[in-house]
N, CA, C and O of each residue as an XYZ file, in Angstrom:
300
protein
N     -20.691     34.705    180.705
C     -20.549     35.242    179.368
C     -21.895     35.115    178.650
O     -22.818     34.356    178.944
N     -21.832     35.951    177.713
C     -23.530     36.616    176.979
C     -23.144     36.441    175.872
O     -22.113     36.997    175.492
N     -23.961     35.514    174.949
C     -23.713     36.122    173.446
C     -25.096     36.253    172.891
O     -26.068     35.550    173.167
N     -25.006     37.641    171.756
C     -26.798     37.531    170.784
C     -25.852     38.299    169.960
O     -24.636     38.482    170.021
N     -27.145     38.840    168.870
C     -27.379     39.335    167.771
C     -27.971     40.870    168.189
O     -29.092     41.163    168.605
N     -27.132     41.493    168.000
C     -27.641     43.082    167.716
C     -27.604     43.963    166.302
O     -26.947     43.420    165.414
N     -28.073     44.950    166.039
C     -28.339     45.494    164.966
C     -28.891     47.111    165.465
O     -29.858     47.457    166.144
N     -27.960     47.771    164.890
C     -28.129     49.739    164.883
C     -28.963     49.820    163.904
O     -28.942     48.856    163.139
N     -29.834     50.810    163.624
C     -31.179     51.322    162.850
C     -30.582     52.475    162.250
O     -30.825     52.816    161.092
N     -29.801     53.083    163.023
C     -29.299     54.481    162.959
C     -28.207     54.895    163.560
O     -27.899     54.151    164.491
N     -27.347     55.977    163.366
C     -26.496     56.678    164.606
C     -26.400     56.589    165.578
O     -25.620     56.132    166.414
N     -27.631     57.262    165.476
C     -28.638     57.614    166.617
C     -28.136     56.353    167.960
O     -27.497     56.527    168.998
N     -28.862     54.883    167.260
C     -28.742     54.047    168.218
C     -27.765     53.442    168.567
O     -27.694     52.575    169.437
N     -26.513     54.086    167.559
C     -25.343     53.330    167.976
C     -24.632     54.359    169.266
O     -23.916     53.924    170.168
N     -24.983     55.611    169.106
C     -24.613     56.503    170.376
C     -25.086     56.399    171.538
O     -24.533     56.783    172.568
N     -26.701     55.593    171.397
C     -27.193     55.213    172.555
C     -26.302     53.566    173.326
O     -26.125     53.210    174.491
N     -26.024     53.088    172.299
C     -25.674     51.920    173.163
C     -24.057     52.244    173.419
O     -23.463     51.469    174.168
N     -23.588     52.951    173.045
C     -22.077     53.187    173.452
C     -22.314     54.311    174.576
O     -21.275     54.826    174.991
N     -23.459     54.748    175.107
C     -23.490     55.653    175.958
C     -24.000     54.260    177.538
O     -23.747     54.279    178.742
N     -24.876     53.126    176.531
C     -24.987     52.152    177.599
C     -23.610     51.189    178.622
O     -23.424     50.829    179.785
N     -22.884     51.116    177.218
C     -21.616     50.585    177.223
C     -20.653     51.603    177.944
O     -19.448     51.354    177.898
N     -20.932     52.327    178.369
C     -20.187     53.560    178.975
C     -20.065     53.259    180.577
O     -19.182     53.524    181.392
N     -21.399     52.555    180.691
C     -21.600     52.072    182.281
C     -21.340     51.071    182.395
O     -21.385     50.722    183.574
N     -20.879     49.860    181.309
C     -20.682     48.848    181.807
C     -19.084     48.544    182.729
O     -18.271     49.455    182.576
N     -18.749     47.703    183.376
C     -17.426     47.433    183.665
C     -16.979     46.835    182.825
O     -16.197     47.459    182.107
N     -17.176     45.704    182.566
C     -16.866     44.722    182.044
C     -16.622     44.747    180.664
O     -17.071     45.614    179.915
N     -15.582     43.359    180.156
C     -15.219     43.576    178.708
C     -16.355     43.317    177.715
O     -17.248     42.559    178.094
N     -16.449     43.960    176.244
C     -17.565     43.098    175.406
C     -16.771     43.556    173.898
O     -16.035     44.452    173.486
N     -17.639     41.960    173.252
C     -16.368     42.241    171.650
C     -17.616     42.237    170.819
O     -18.562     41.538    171.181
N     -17.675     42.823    169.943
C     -18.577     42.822    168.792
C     -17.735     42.286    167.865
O     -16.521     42.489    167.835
N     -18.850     41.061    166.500
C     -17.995     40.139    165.636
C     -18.839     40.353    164.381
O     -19.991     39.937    164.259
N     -18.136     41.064    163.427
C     -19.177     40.787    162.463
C     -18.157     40.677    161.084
O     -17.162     41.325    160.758
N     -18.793     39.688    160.520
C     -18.214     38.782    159.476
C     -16.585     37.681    159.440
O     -16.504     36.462    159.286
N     -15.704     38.498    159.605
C     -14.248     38.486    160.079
C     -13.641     39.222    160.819
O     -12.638     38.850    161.427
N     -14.365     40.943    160.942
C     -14.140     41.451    162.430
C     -14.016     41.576    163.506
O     -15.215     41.552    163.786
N     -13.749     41.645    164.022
C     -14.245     41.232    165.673
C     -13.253     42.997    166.312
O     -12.074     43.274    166.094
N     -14.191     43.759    167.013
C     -13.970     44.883    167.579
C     -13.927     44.975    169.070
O     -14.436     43.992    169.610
N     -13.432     45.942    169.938
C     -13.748     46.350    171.288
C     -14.784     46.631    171.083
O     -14.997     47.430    170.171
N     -16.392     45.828    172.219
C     -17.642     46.588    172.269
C     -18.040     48.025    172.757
O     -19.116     48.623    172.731
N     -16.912     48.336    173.169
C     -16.578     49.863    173.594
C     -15.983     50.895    172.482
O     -15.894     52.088    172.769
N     -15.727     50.586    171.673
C     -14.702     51.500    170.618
C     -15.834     52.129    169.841
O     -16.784     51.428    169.491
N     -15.773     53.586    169.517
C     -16.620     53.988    168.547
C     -15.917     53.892    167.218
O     -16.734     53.737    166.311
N     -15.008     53.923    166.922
C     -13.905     54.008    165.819
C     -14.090     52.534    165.457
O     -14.062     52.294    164.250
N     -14.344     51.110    166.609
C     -14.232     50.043    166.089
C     -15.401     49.554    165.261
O     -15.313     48.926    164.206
N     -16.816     50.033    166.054
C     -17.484     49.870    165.951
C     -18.164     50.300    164.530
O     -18.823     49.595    163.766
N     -17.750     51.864    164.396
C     -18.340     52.517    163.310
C     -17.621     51.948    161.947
O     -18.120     52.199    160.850
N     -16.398     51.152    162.076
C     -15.640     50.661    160.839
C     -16.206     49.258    160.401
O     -15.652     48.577    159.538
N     -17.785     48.735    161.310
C     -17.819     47.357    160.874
C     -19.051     47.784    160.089
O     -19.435     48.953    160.125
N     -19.944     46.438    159.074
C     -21.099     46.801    158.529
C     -22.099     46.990    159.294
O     -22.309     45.972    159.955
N     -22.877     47.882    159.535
C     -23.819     48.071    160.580
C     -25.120     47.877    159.610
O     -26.074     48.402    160.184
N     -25.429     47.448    158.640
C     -26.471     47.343    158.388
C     -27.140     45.527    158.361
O     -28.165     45.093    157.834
N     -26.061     44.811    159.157
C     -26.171     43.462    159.222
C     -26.180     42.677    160.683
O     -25.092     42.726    161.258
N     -26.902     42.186    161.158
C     -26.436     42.031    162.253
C     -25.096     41.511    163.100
O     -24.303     40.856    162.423
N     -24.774     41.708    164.400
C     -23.610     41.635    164.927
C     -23.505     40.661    165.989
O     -24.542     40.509    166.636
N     -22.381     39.875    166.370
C     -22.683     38.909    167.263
C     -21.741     40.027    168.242
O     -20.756     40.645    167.839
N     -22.443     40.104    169.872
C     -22.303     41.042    171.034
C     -22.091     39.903    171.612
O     -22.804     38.900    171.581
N     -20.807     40.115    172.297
C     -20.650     39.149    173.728
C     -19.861     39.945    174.852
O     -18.717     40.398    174.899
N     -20.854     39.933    175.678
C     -20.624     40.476    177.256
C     -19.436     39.619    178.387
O     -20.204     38.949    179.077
N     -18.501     39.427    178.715
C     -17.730     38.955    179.058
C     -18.092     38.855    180.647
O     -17.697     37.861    181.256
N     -18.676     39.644    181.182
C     -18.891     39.653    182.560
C     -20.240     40.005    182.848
O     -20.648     40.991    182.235
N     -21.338     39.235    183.923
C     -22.533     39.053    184.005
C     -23.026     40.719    184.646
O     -22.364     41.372    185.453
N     -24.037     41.038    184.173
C     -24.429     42.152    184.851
C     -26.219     42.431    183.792
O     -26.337     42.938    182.676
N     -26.905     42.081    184.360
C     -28.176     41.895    184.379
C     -28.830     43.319    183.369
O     -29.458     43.412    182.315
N     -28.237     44.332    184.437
C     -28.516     45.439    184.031
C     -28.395     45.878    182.577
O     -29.261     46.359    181.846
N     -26.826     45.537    182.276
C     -26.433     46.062    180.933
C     -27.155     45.458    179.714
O     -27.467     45.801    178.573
N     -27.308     43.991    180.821
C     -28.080     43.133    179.447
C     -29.310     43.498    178.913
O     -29.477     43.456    177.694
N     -30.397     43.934    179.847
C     -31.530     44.100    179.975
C     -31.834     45.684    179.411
O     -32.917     45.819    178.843
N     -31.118     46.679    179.502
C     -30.786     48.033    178.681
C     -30.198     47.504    176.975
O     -30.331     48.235    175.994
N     -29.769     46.575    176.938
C     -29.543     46.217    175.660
C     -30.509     45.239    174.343
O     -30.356     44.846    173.186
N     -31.238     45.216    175.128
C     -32.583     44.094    174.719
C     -32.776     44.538    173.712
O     -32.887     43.840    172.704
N     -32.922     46.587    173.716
C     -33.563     47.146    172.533
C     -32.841     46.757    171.100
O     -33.538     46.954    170.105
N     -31.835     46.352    170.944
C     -30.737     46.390    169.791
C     -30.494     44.262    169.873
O     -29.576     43.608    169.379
N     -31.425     43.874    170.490
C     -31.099     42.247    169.668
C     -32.692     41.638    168.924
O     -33.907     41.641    169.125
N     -31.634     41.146    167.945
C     -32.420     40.533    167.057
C     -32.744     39.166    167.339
O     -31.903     38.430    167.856
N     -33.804     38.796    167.065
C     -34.148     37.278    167.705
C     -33.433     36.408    166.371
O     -33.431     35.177    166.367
């Protein structure tokens, strides 16, 4: 299991990472404030504050997805 901090800039980048999340297998929950969403849902996703960052947790190891996702965490 994976957890960080991500943050969308734009649309734009939230279509890119749900297009990343498209390849993943595995489960992932996005948590932000009292939310907590499917990391897969665009409906879940687009209903949380996106202008704050988000805690992303990857449920199942896969290098790849992580490493395509680098662009969207915040240190």
């Amino acid at each position: 299991m994976d957890r960080f901090l991500i943050k969308f800039d734009t649309e734009e980048s939230v279509e890119e990472y749900l297009h990343i999340m498209d390849r993943y297998d595995g489960n992932a929950e996005i948590v932000s404030g009292a939310s907590t969403v499917d990391g897969k849902s665009v409906l879940g996703i687009f209903s949380l504050d996106l202008t704050k960052p988000m805690e992303l947790t990857l449920y199942d190891e896969d290098p790849a997805t992580k490493k395509a996702l680098e662009k969207f965490r915040v240190s």
